[in-house]
C-alpha positions in Angstrom: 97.8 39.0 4.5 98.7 35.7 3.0 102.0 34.0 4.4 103.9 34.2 1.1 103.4 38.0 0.8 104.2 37.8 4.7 107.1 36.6 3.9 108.4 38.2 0.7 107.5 41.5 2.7 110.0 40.6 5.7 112.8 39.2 3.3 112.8 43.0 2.0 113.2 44.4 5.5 116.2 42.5 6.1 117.9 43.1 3.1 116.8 46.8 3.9 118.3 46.8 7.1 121.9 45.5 5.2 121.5 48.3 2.4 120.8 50.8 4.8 124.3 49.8 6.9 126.4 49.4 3.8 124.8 53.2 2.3 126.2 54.7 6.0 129.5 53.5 5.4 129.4 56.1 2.2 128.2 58.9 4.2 131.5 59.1 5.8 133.6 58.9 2.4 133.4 62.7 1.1 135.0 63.4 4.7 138.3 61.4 4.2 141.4 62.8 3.3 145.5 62.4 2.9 146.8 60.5 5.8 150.2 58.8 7.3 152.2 57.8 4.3 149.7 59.0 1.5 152.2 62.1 1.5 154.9 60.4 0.1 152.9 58.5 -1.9 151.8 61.6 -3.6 155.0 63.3 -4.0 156.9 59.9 -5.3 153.7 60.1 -7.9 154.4 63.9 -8.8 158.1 63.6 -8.8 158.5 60.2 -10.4 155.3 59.9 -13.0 152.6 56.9 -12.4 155.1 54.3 -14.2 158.4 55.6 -12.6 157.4 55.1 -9.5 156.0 51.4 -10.0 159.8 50.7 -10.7 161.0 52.9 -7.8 158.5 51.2 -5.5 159.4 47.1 -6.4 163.2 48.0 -6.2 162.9 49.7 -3.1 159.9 48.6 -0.8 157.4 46.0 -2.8 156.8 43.9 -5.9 153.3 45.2 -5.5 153.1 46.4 -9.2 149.4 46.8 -9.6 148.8 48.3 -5.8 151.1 51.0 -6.7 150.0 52.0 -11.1 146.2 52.1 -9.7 147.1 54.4 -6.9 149.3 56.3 -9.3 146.6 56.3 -12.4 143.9 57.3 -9.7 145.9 60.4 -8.4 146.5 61.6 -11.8 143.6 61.8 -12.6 141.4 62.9 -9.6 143.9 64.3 -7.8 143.4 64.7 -3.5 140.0 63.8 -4.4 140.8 60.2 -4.7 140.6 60.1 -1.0 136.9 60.7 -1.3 136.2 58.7 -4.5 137.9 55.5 -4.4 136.0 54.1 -1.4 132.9 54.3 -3.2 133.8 53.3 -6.1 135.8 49.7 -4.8 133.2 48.8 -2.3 130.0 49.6 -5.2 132.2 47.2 -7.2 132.5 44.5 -4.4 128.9 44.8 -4.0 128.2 44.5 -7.4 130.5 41.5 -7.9 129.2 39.8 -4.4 125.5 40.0 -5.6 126.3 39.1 -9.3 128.2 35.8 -8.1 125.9 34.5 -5.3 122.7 35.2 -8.3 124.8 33.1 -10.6 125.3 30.5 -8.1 121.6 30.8 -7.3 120.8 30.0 -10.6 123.5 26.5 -10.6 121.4 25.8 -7.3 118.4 25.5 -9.3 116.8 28.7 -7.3 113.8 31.0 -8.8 114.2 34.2 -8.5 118.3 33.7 -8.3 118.6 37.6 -9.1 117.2 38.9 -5.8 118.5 36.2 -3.8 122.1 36.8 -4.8 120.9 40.8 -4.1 119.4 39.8 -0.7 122.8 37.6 0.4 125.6 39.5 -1.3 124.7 42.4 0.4 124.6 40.8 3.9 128.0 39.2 3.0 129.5 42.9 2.4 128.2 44.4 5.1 129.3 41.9 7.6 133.0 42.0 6.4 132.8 45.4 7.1 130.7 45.3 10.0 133.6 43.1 11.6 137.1 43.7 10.2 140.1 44.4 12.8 140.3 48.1 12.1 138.4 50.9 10.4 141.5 52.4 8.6 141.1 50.1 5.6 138.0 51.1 4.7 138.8 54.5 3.6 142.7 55.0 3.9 143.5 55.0 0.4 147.2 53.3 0.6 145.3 50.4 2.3 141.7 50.2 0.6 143.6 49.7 -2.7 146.1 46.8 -1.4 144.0 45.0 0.7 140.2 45.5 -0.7 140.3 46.2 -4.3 142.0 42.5 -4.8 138.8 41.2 -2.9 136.5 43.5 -4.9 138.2 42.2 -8.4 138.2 38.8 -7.1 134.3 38.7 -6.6 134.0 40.2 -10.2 136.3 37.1 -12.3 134.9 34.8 -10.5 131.4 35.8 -11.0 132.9 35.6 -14.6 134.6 32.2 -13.5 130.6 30.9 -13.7 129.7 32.9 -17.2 132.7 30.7 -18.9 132.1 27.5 -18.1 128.3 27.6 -18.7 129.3 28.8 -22.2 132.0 25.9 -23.3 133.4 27.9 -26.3 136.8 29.5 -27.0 137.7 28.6 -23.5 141.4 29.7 -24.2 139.9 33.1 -24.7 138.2 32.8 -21.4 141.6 31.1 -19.8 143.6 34.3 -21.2 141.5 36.8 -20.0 141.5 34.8 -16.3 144.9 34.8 -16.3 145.5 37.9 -17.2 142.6 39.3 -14.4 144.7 37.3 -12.0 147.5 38.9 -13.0 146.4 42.4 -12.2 145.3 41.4 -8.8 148.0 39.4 -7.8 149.8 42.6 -8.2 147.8 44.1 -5.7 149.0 42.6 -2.6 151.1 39.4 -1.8 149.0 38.0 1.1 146.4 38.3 -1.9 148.0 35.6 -3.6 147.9 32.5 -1.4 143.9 33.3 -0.3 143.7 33.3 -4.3 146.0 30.5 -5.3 144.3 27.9 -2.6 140.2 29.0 -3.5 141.5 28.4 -7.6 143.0 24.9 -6.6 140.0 24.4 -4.6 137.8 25.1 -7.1 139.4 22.9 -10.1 139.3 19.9 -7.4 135.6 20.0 -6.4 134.5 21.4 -9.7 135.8 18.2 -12.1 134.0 16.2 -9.8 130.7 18.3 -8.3 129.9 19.5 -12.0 127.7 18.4 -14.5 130.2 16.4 -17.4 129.5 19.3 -19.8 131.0 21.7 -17.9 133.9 19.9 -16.5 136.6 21.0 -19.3 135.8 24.2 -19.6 136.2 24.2 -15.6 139.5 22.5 -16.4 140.7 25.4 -18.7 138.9 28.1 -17.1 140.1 27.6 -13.8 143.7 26.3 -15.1 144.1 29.8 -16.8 143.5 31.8 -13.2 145.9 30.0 -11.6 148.8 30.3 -14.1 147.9 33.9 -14.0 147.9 33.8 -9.9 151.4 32.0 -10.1 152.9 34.8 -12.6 152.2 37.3 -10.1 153.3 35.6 -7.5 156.8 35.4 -8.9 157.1 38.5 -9.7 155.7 40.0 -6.6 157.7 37.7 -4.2 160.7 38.1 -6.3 161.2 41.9 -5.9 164.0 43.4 -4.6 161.5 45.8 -2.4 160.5 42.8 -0.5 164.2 42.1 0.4 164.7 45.6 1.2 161.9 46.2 3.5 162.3 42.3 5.5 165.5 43.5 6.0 164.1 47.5 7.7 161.7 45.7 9.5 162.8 42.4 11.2 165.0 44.6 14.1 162.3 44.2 16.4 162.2 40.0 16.2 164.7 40.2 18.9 162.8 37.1 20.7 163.9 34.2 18.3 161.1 31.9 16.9 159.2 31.2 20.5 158.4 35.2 20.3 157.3 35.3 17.1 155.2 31.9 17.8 153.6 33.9 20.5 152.9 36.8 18.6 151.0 34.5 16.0 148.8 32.6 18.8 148.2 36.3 20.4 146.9 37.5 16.7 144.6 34.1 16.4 142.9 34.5 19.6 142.2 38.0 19.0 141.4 37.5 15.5 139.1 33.9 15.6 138.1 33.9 19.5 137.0 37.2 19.8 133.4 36.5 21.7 132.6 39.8 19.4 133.6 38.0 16.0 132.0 34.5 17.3 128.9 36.4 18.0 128.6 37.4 14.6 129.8 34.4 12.6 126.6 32.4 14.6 124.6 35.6 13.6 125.8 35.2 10.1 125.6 31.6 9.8 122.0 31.6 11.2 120.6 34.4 9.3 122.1 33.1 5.5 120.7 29.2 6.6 117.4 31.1 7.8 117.1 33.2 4.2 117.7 29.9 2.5 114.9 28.2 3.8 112.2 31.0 3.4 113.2 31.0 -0.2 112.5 27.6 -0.6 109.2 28.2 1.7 108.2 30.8 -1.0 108.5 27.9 -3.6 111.8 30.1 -4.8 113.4 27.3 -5.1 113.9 23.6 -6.2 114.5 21.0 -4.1 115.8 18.6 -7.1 117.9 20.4 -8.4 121.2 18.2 -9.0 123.4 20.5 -6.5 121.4 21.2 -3.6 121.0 17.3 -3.5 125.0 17.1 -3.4 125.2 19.3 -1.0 122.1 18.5 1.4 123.6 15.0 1.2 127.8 15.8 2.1 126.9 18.6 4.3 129.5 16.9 6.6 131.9 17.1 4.3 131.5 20.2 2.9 131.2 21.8 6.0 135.0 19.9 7.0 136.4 21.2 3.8 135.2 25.0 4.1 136.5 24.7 7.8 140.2 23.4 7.0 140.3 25.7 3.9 139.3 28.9 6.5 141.4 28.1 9.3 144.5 27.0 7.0 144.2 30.7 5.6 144.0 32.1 9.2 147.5 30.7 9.8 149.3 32.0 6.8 147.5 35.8 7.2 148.3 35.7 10.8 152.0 33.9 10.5 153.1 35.5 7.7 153.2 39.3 8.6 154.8 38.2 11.7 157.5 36.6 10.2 158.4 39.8 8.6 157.8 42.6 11.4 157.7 41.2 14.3 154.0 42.3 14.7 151.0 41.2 12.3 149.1 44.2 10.4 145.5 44.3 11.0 144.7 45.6 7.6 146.1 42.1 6.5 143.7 40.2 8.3 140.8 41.4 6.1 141.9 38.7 3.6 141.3 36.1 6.3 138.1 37.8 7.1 136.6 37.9 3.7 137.9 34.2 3.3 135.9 33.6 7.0 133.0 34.7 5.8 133.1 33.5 2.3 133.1 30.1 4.4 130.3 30.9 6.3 128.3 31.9 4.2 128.6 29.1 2.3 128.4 26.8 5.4 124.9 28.8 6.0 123.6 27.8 2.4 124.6 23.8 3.1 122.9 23.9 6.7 119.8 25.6 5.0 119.4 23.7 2.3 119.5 20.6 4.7 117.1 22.2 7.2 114.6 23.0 4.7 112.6 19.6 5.4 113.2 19.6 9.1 110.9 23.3 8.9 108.7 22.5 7.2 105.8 23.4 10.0 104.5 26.6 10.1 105.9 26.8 14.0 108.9 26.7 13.1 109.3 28.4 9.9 108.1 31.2 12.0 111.1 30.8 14.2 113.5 31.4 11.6 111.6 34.3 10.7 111.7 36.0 13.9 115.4 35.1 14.2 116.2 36.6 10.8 114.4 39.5 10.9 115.3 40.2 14.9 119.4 39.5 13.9 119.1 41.7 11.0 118.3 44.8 12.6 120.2 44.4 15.4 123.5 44.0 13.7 122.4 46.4 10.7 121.2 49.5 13.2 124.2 48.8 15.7 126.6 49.9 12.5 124.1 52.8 11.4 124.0 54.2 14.8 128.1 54.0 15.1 128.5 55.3 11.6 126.2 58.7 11.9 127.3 58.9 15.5 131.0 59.9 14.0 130.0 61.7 10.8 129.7 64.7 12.3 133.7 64.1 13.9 134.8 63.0 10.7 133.1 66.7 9.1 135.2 68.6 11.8 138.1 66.7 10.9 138.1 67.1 7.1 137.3 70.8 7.1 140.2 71.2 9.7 142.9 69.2 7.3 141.6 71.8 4.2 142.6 74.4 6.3 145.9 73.5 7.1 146.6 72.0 3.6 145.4 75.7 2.1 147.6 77.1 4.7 150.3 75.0 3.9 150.4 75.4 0.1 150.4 79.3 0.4 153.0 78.8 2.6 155.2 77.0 0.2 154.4 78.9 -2.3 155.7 82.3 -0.4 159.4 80.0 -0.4 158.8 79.1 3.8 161.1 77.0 4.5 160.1 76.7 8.6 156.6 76.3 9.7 154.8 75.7 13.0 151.3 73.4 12.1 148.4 73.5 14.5 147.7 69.8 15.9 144.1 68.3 15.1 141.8 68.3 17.6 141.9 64.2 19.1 138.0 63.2 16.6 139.5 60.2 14.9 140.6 57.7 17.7 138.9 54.2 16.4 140.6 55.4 12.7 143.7 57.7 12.8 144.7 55.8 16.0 145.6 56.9 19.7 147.6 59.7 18.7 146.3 63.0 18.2 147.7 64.1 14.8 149.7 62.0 11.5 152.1 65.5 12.6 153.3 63.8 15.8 154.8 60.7 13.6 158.3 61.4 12.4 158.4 59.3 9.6 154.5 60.9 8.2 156.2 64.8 9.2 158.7 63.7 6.8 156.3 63.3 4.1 153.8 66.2 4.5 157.8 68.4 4.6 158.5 66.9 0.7 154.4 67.2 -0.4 155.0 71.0 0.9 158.2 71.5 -0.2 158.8 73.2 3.2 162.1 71.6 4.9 161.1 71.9 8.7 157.3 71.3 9.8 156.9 71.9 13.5 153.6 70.5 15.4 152.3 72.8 18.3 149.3 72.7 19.9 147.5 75.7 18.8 148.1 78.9 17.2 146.8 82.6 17.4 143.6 83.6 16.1 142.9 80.2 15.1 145.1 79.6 12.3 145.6 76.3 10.7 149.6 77.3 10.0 152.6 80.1 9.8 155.7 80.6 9.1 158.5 81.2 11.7 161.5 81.7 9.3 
């Protein structure tokens, strides 16, 4: 065996091992159903219509206008089975949108092959944001994969188109519209959305004028010019809602410490967030294993060292590597300071922006450091080192997540066919006119996702909910019932 078909043959393993982890991930999807506030979602929906509640929802709680008609438009028309089939269908189109973006890129690099390259690392990319975001709940809770991933999954998509427009320099205010009004949408989505979007466009029209090729440069201009007015139209009418007011207001009784609490709170969220030795670990990992794929490629003759690009950024690695750094932990501050300053606490589902943008960095930081190693390994010694650290890295952190993913499948199973018997119980009950109900707790399968508490039925606020979704006024949770049964009434 040749080394070139050696090591084409162990480039497939790893991305293997990546496709492998991110396919688990939608083993688990067909379990999920309605949780925590996805019950008065759902009965705002049916009560209100898709487009009444988008204005009940900014006047009352938040100017997220997109977040709200998706989630709306999607329980139309799937019904409780959007639970199930919106997690597949916004992380296939982040995958699709990371692999078509870093193939594109490949192809400005000057790369052969730029298709299964952008394959190979936009697949490691979406596994590791998954493989190391604060908490599992936003990868399948409906009311948070829709706020806080779908604007990432879009985001991938226009600026993978970002790259189509300017290589084609015609009817660029066609391009800028449609930009614009992409932004638009996902502005909508979520306002911590909007200042990870706003800085990376700004970003991009300051290095683009200058990094690219003349021809390109005012279609960069317009192109880029046209996502940002779109970013800052959503941004005033998402920060501008009266919801916003409303819920700052509901939420800021428990900043009872003054500023030095709340200053705290934000240091407490960075250390946990960016010195985690668990989240270091990885971002070495990651670093290591995208610089490692980048020199095999150019091992494999995959790639061209003369290409215009890789010599910019092989020679201001420094600087490149400073930028991506101040642009990353700038972010960190406002997703961790922000939520603070409005409840007291910072949401971990937030923080998934600032992981993305983390490992957007990274990744990009990997690319930079490979394309400047790719002379200093150029003996067979130690190319054979980054092998064996690639390879070794990639299955450890892919079968780590495989193992943890089927290990709670078969929780997740028990779970799911215990909430369709207590929502088929419920709904006769309702429809008999029961008006008091005792409800049969969940067995305690969920921890690392529903949280420490046993049941959604032990939070007021989500009893609340499930009593409108049933139209049944009083919901009581016990601990078990006779023979089994999932519900009954006691009225």
């Amino acid at each position: 065996m040749n080394n070139a078909y050696r090591f084409k043959l162990l480039l497939v393993l790893v991305g293997a091992c990546f496709v492998t982890a991110i396919v688990s991930y939608a083993l688990i999807s067909p379990t999920m159903r309605m949780i925590a506030d996805d019950f008065c979602l759902t009965y705002d929906i049916q009560s209100s219509g898709v487009l009444g509640n988008v204005v009940k929802q900014y006047t009352l709680w938040s100017g997220h206008y997109t977040d709200v008609f998706l989630k709306g438009v999607a329980y139309e028309t799937l019904g409780l089975s959007a639970h199930m089939v919106m997690p597949l269908v916004l992380y296939g189109i982040w995958w699709a949108g990371s692999v078509a973006l870093l193939a594109l890129l490949a192809r400005w690099l000057g790369w052969q092959h730029p298709s299964a390259l952008g394959a190979l690392l936009g697949t490691f990319y979406v596994f590791m944001v998954l493989h190391t975001i604060p908490t599992r709940s936003v990868i399948y809770w409906l009311n948070a994969i829709m706020p806080y991933v779908a604007p990432i999954a879009g985001f991938t998509v226009l600026t993978a188109f970002w790259l189509v427009a300017i290589s084609q320099p015609k009817r660029l205010w066609v391009k800028a519209l449609l930009l614009g009004v992409g932004m638009f949408v996902l502005g909508g989505m979520h306002v911590m959305f909007i200042p990870l979007a706003l800085g990376t466009w700004i970003a991009v029209l300051l290095l683009g004028v200058r990094l690219l090729p003349a021809a390109y440069r005012l279609a960069c201009r317009w192109a880029t010019g046209g996502a940002v007015a779109g970013t800052l139209v959503a941004a005033f009418i998402s920060f501008s809602a009266p919801g916003n007011w409303r819920r700052f207001s509901a939420t800021t009784d428990s900043n009872t410490g003054g500023l030095g609490e709340l200053l705290l709170l934000a240091l407490e969220s960075v250390f946990k967030f960016w010195l985690n030795p668990f989240v270091l670990v990885n971002l070495v990992l990651f670093v290591g294993i995208s610089a490692g794929v980048v020199v095999l490629w150019y091992q494999l003759g995959m790639g061209d060292r003369d290409a215009s690009l890789a010599r910019w950024l092989q020679r201001y690695r420094w600087q490149v590597s400073a930028v991506m750094g101040v642009w990353v932990l700038g972010y960190a501050g406002v997703a961790v300071a922000f939520p603070a300053l409005g409840s007291g606490d910072v949401s971990l589902r937030v923080l998934i922006y600032a992981r993305a943008a983390q490992l957007a960095a990274a990744l990009a930081l990997g690319v930079v450091w490979g394309i400047s190693l790719v002379d200093a390994a150029s003996t067979p010694k130690r190319i054979y080192a980054v092998l064996a650290f690639v390879v070794l890295a990639s299955f450890v952190l892919s079968a780590y997540r495989v193992v943890d993913n089927v290990r709670l499948l078969p929780d997740h199973q028990v779970w799911a066919a215990a909430w369709d018997a207590r929502h088929a119980a419920l709904l006769a009950l309702s429809e008999a006119g029961t008006q008091r109900a005792e409800v049969a707790l969940f067995p305690k399968l969920l921890p690392k996702f529903l949280g420490p508490s046993t049941d959604d039925m032990l939070t007021e606020w989500t009893r609340s909910c499930m009593q409108r979704f049933y139209g049944i006024a009083e919901l009581i949770p016990v601990t078990e019932l006779p023979n089994g049964a999932a519900a009954r009434a006691t009225d």
